[in-house]
N, C-alpha and C positions, 0 to 999 in steps of 0.2 A: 504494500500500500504506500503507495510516493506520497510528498505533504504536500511537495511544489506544485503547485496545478498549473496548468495548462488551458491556454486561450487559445483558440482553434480559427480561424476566419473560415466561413463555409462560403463558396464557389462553384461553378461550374464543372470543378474538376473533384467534385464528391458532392452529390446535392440528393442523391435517393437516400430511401428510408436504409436501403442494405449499406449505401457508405457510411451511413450517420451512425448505424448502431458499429461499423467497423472502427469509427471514428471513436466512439466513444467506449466501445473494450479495449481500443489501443491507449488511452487515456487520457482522452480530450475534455475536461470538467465545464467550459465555458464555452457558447458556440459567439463567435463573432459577426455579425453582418453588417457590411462596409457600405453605409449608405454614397457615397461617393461614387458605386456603380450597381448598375443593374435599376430596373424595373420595379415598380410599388409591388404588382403582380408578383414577379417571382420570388420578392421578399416576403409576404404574406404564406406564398407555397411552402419555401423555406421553414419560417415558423411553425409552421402548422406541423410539421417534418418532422422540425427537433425536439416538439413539443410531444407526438405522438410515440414516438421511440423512447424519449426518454422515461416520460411515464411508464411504456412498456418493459424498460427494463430498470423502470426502481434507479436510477440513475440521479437525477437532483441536477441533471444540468442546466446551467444560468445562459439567458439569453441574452448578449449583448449588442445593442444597436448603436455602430461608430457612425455618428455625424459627420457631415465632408467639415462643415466651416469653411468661414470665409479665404476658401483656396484660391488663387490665381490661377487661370489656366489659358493656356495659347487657341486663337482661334483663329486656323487659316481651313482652305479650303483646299490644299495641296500639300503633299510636305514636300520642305526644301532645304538642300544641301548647302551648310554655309560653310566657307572657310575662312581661319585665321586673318584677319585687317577688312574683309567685310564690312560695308555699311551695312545698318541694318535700321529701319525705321519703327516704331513701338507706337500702334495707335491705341486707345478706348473702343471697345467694341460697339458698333452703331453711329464713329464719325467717320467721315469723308476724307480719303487721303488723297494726298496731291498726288498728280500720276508723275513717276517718276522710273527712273529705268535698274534703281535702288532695288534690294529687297524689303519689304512690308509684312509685319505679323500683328496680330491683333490681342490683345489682356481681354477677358469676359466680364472685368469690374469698372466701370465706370465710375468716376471720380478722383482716380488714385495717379492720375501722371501729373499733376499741380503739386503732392508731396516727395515727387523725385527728383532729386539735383545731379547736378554734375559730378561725373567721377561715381557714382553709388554702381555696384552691379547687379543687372537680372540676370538669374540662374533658372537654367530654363533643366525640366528631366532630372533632379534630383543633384543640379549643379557639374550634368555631363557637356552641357554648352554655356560658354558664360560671356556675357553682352555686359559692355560699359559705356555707362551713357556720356555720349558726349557733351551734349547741349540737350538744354530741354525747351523747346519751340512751343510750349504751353497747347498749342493742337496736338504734340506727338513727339516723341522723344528721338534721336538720332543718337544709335549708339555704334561700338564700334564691335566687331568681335573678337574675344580673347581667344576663347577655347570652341574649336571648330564642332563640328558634328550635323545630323540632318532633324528638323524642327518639325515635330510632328503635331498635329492638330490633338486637342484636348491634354496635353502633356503639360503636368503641376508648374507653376514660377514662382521662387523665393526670392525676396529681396530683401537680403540681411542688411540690419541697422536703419530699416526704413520705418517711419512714425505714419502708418497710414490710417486714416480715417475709414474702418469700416466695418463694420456691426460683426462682430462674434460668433450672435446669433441671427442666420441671414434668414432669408423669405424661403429659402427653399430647407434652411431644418427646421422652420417651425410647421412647413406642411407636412415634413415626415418626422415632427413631434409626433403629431396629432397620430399619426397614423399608429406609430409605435406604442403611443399611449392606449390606443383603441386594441391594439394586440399582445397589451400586459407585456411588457418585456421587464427583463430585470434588473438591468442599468443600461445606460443611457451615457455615452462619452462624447465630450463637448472638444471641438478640435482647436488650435491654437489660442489657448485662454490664456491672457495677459496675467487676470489678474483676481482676485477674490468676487470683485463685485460682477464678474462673467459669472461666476456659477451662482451668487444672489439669485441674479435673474432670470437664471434656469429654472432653478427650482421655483420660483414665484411662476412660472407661465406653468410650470407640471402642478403647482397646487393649486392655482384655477383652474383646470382640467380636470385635476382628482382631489375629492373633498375627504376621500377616506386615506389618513396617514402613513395608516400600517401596510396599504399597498403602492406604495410610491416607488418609484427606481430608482435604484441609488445611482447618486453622480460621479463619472471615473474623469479626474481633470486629465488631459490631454498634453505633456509638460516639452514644447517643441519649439519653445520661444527662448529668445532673452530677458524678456518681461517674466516668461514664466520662473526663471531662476530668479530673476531680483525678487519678484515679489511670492517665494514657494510658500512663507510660516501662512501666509493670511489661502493662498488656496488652498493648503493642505486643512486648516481650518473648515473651509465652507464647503470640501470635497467631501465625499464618504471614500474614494479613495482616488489613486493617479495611476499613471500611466506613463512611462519613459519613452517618448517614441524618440528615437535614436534616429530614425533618418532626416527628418526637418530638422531635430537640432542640430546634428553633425552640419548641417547645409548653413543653416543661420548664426550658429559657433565655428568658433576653431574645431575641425574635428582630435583634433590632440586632446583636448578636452571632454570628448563626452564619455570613457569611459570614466573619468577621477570624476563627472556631474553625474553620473549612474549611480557611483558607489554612497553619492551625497545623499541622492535622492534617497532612493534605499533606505539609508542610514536614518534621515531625517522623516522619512514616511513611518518607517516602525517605531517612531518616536513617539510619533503622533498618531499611534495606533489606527494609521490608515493602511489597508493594503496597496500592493503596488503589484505593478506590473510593468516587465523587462520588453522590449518588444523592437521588431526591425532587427530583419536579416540575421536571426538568429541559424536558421540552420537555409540560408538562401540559396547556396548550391545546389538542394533536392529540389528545387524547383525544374530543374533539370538532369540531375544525376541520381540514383540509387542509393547513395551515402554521401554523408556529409564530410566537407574537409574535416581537418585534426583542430583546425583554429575556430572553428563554428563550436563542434564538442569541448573545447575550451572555453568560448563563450557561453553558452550553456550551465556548462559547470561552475560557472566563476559568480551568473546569477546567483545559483543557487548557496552557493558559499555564501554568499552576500547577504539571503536568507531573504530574497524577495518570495513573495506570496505566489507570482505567476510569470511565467514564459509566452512569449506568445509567437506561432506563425499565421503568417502573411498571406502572399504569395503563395509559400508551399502546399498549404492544405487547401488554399482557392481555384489557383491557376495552374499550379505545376503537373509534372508527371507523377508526382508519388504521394498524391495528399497523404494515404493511409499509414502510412511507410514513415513521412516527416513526423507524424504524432508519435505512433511507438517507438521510433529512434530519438524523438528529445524525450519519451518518459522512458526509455530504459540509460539515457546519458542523467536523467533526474536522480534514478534507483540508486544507479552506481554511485552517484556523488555520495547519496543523503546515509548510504551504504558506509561512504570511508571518515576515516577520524577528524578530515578539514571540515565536514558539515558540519562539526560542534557547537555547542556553545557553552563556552566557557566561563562565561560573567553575565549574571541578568543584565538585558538587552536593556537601552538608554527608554525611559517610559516619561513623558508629558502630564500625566495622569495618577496623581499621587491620591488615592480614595479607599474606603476601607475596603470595595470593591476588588482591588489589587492585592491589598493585603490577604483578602479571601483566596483568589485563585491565584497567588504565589503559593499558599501554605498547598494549596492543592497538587501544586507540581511538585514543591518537595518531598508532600508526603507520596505521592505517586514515586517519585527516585527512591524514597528510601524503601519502599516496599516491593521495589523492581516489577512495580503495575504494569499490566500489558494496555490500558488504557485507561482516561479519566472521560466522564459519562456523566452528561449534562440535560438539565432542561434550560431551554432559553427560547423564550418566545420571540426576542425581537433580534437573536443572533449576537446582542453586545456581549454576553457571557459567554460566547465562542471563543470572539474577536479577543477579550483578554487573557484569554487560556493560550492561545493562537502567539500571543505576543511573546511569549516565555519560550517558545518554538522547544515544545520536550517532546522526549523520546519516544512517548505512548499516544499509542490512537487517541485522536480526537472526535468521542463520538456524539452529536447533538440532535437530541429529542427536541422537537418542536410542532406546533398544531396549524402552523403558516406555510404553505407551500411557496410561497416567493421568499419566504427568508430561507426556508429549506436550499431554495436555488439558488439563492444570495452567498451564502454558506459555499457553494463553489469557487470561489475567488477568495476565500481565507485558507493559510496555508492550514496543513492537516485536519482541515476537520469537516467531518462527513455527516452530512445530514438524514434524520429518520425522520417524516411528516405521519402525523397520526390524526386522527379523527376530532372535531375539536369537539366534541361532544365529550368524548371519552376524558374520564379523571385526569387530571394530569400527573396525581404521585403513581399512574400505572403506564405512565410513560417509558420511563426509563427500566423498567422489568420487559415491558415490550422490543424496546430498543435492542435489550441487552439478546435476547429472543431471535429477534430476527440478524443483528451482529455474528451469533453462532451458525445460524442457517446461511450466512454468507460466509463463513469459514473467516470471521475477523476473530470472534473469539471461541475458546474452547472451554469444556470445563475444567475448572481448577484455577483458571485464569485470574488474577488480581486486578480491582475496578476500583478508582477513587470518581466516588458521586459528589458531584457539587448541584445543586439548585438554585437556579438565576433565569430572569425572565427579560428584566430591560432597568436600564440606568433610571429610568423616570420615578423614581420614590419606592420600586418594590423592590422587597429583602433577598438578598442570596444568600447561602450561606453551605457552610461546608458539611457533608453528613457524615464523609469517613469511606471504609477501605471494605470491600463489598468483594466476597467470593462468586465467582461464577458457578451455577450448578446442573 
């Protein structure tokens, strides 16, 4: 049983019921869907997918819907090949260019060439062609080109260090709010967030939308800015959790920098007892190869050292040749890590949250070590008594009884800990007898096995408290 979980992005190139349950015995906990592409249609199919297989196999996995955000992207009606000292002309999509015997490409955001100056560069394709602007002619930018290659139509542009005026939350994620929200998903990730007061106003348009609390979607901040590193304390605050995505920041930082901003992140996300997630081009060779390089399973591993919550592929499980193949190959590089003596942890991990709460579920994991528990065995209605069991990152199953199935699914995205949804009618102190029940039938536990029970439901005013060291029978 791995702790690290695994975020899967679902595509084209595994989207039936028989990939999805392949996907999810190979050990894919979260399923991904990239609003950025594809169809309302196909995403609803999609859902309906992950949602039916998982149920069918008892599985709890979390649906996540990635927002594009206010991306830039090229809009010509040809691709063209540009090389090295190239002019190259930059309009707003929907003005008139002068005809000129130049090359001409078009931005799909209007309003943003008034905030670009001289000398600033656009990276077009993840920063594989790179244009500097020479002059800005206020109708349309004239840049020069650095770095050659051919300019394909719909292909992402970053332009590092630029202050551009333009909504977070654009017109087209609050249509596929709406939509996500209409199809219960389980978090919801906001893409290039500056700053705290972006995810506010997330959640302000999902709690007019949804008046019942307990099923709202949690917020995954999307961390691919330089805004987002200056200002991480206040969105790690307003986040339920983050996300590293490594290829925009690599584009908009020095990339020498983003694995020592990983390790930050990390660092400072378990602080602040938010999960996180590692993501971008973790294991990108299978997107066309069988195995992955030695430095992908290094990256990989190094996550996990790091003790993030989640791994994520891309590309591989969407688009590539081995979606199937990319999952089981990062959860058996997960195994072997959490397998050897670097996945340790040696010193209670840095905690934000000093409450008697903590003091309850530390006594729990030591008395779990000192009793060489094969698992500690919770109730928690709203998943916060997971999440701090979760922080201590110990050696024993995490196993959580709960009466909510969206936090059951939520509970994907926390490292080790696995969720049982039960009937909410049913008592809750026969919960975890239940639990413990169905745990055996799933070959988690055996008899004779050692259980420390804690009882925790949500931070909001009600008691948890510790019961003690429970035989299995």
């Amino acid at each position: 049983m791995k702790k690290t979980k695994i975020v899967a992005t679902i595509g084209p190139a595994a989207e039936s019921e028989k990939d999805l349950e392949r996907m999810i015995k190979a050990g894919m906990n979260v399923a991904r869907l990239n609003f950025s592409h594809g169809e309302l249609s196909w995403h609803r199919t999609a859902i309906k997918r992950i949602k039916k297989v998982s149920r069918r196999l008892g599985a709890g996995v979390g649906i996540l819907a990635d927002l594009q955000g206010p991306r830039i992207r090229i809009r010509i009606d040809k691709e063209v090949a540009v090389k090295k000292g190239d002019i190259v002309y930059v309009y707003e999509i929907g003005t008139n260019m002068k005809k000129s015997k130049s090359i001409s490409i078009f931005l799909d955001k209007k309003g943003i060439i008034k905030d670009l100056n001289k000398n600033q560069e656009i990276l077009i394709e993840d920063g594989l062609i790179r244009l500097k602007i020479v002059e800005n002619k206020k109708s349309h930018l004239e840049t020069k080109v650095i770095d050659a290659g051919t300019i394909k139509n719909h292909k992402g542009v970053n332009i590092p260090g630029a202050d551009l005026e333009i909504e977070v939350i654009t017109g087209k994620d609050r249509r596929d709010l709406d939509f996500v929200l209409e199809h219960d998903i389980d978090f919801v990730a906001l893409s290039f967030v500056k700053n705290g007061k972006n995810i506010k106003k997330l959640r302000r348009i999902i709690r007019s939308k949804i008046r019942n609390n307990k099923n709202l979607p949690q917020i995954i901040s999307k961390i691919e800015r330089k805004e987002a590193i200056d200002n991480l304390d206040e969105i790690l605050e307003e986040s339920d959790a983050v996300m590293v995505a490594r290829g925009d920041l690599g584009i908009e930082m020095d990339e020498s920098r983003v694995v020592i901003l990983q390790k930050e992140i990390i660092y400072r996300s378990i602080r602040a007892l938010k999960p996180v997630i590692v993501a971008t081009q973790m294991l990108g060779s299978m997107e066309s190869n069988p195995r992955p390089t030695r430095a992908e399973v290094s990256d990989v591993s190094n996550a996990v050292i790091d003790h993030a919550d989640a791994v994520m592929l891309s590309g591989e499980s969407a688009t590539g040749k081995y979606p199937i193949e990319s999952v089981a190959t990062m959860s058996e590089i997960i195994t072997r890590t959490e397998e050897s003596a670097y996945d340790d942890v040696y010193e209670s991990l840095p905690c934000d949250i000093g409450s008697d709460y903590m003091l309850v579920v530390k006594s729990a994991c030591e008395l779990a070590k000192s009793f060489n528990a094969e698992a500690i065995c919770m109730i928690s209605l709203s998943g916060f008594t997971a999440k701090l069991v979760s922080h201590f990152r110990p050696d024993q199953k995490i196993l959580v009884a709960t009466n909510n199935e969206r936090v059951c699914n939520q509970l994907s995205l926390i490292w080790g800990a696995e969720g049982y949804c039960f009937d909410r009618k049913e008592k809750l102190e026969n919960f975890i007898d239940k639990m413990i029940k169905e745990a055996k039938n799933d070959k988690k536990l055996k008899k004779g096995d050692k259980v420390v029970m804690v009882l925790g439901r949500s931070p909001e005013g009600e008691k948890m408290r510790l019961v003690g060291v429970k035989k299995v029978i």
